[in-house]
N, C-alpha and C positions, 0 to 999 in steps of 0.2 A: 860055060857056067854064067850064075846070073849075078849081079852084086850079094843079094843074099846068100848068094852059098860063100862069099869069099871074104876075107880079112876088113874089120870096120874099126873106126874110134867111134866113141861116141863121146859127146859133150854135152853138161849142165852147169851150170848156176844156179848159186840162192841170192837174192839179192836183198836191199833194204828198202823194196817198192815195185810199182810197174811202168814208172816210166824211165824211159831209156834215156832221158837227155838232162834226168836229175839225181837216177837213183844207184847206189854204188853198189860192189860185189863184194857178199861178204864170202862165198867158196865159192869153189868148183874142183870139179873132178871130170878128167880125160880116160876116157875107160879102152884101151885094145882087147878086142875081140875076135877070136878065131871063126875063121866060117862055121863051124858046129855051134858055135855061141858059148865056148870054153872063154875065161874072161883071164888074158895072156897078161897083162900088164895095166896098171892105173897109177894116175900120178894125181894128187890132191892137194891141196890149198885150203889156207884159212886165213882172212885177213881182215885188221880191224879198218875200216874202210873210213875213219877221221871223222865221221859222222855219228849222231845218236842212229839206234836202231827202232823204229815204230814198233811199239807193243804189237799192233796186228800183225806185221811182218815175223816177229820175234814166235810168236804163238802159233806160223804154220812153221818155221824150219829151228825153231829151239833152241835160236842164237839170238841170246840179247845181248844191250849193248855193253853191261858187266864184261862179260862168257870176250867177246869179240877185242875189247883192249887187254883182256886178261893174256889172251892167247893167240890173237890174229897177228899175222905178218904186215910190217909198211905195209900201204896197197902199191904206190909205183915198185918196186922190187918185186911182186907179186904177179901183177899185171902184167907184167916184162915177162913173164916167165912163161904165165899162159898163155899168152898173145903166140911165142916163138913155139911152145909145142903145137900150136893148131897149125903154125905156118909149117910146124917142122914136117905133119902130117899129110894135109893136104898138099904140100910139094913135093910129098912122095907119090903123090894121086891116090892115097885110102881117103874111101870115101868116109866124109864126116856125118855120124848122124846128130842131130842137133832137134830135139821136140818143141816146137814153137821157133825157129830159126831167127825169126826177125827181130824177136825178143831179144834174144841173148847175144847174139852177134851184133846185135846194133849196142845195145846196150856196153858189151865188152870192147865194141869201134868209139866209145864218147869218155870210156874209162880211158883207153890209150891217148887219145884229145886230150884228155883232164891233166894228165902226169906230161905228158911233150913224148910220148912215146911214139914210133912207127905204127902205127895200125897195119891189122892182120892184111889189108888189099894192100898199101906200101911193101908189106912185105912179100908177097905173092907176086903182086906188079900187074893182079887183076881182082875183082870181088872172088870173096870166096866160094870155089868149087872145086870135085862134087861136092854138093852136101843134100844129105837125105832128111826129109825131115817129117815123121810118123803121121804129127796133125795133117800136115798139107796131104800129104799119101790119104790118110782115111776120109779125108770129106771128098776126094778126088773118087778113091774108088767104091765109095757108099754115102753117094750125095742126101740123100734123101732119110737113111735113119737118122728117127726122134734120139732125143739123150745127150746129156756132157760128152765131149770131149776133151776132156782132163786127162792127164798119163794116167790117173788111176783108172778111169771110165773105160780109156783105149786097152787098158790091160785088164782089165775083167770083159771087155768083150772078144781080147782076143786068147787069151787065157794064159797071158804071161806073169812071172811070178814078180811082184815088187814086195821086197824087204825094206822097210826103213822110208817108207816116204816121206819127199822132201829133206831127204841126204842126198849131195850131191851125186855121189859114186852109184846110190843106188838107182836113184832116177835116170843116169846114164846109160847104165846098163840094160831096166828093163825098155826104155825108149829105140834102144838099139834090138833087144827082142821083139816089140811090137812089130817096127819096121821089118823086121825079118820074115816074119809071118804076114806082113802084107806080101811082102812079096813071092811069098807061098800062095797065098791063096788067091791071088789075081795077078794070072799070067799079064795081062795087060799093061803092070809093072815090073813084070820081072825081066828088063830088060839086058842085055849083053853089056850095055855100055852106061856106067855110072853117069856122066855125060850126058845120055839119052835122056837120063832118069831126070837127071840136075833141071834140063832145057824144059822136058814136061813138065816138072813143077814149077817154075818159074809160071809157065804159061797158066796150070793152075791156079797158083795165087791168086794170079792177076785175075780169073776169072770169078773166085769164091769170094774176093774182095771187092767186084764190081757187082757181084750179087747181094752182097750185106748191105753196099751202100746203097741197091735201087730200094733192097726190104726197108733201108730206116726211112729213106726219105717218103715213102711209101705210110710209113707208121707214124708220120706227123716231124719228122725231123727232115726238113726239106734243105737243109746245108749240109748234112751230115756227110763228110770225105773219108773213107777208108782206105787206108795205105794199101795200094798194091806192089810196093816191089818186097822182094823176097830175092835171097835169105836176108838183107843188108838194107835196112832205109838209110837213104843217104843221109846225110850230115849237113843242114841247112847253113848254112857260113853265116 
């Protein structure tokens, strides 16, 4: 059997921005998923993250900064918590799906920094893997089609169903369908071993982020450096 037929978590966050080395988590949701894509268990969070929330931030996921002190959890108590279910997951070896990987994982690696907490690699005792991650998968195995790539995008072309976008539980869930479905449809990732799958994307990444940055600097931005590691940028000290 191939990863997609077999037992997933999936992971999201909504944050209060996009960069990962300033901007805090206001949810998330750990979604377990059965090989048939029965949704076995989820565990969720809300936290008010000690910051205001940016009106534009607030207007795609519906959490301003009122809603977030009203009802959010500390974030270190928070953090602590999802940090140990990803570890608790991935050290059982289910593979993690995670949409945009470098995002979230980095961003959730500078959250655990910020409070003095273990990060998810201290606690594993390496970066995090498997992790599957839908974007890297689709530009990997359909380089060349026009269009977003947004979880919405990726699920209307793959025809998976999203409830609730920009909820965390829901975005999880359909992010873990897309992926699913890649790996239906292109035997070329439907590999035996999650592992295999991890090691591919990695090398991916590296390739579709060495390809952005030949297109910018090509397009008049001659410094322009586009991270290639994945799922995890490191942490500049």
């Amino acid at each position: 059997m191939s990863w997609h037929q077999e037992l997933l978590v999936s992971f999201d966050l909504e944050t209060t921005g996009t960069d990962i080395e300033r901007d805090r988590v206001i949810s998330a949701a750990l979604v377990r998923l059965e090989g048939d894509g029965r949704v076995a268990g989820q565990q969720s969070w809300l936290l008010d993250p000690g910051v205001p929330v940016p009106e534009e931030a607030a207007e795609i996921h519906g959490m301003s900064t009122a809603y977030v002190r009203a009802h959010g959890r500390p974030p270190a108590e928070a953090i602590e918590e999802i940090t140990e279910a990803l570890a608790g997951a991935l050290g059982a070896q289910i593979p993690l799906v995670v949409m945009n990987a470098r995002y979230d994982l980095s961003l959730l690696d500078r959250e655990c920094r910020r409070h003095g907490l273990r990060t998810l690699t201290e606690r594993l005792g390496h970066p995090p893997a498997p992790v599957i991650d839908p974007l890297v998968l689709d530009k990997h195995v359909d380089r060349y089609r026009k269009g977003k790539r947004a979880l919405q995008a990726l699920c209307g072309h793959y025809g998976v169903r999203l409830d609730g976008a920009h909820e965390a539980g829901a975005d999880a869930a359909a992010a873990a369908g897309v992926a699913r479905r890649i790996g239906e449809r292109y035997p070329a990732v439907a590999l035996p071993s999650p592992r295999e799958l991890h090691a591919l994307q990695e090398r991916a990444a590296a390739e579709q982020a060495a390809s952005f940055q030949a297109y910018l600097r090509r397009s008049g931005k001659p410094e322009a450096i586009v991270e290639a590691a994945w799922p995890l940028i490191p942490h500049q000290r």
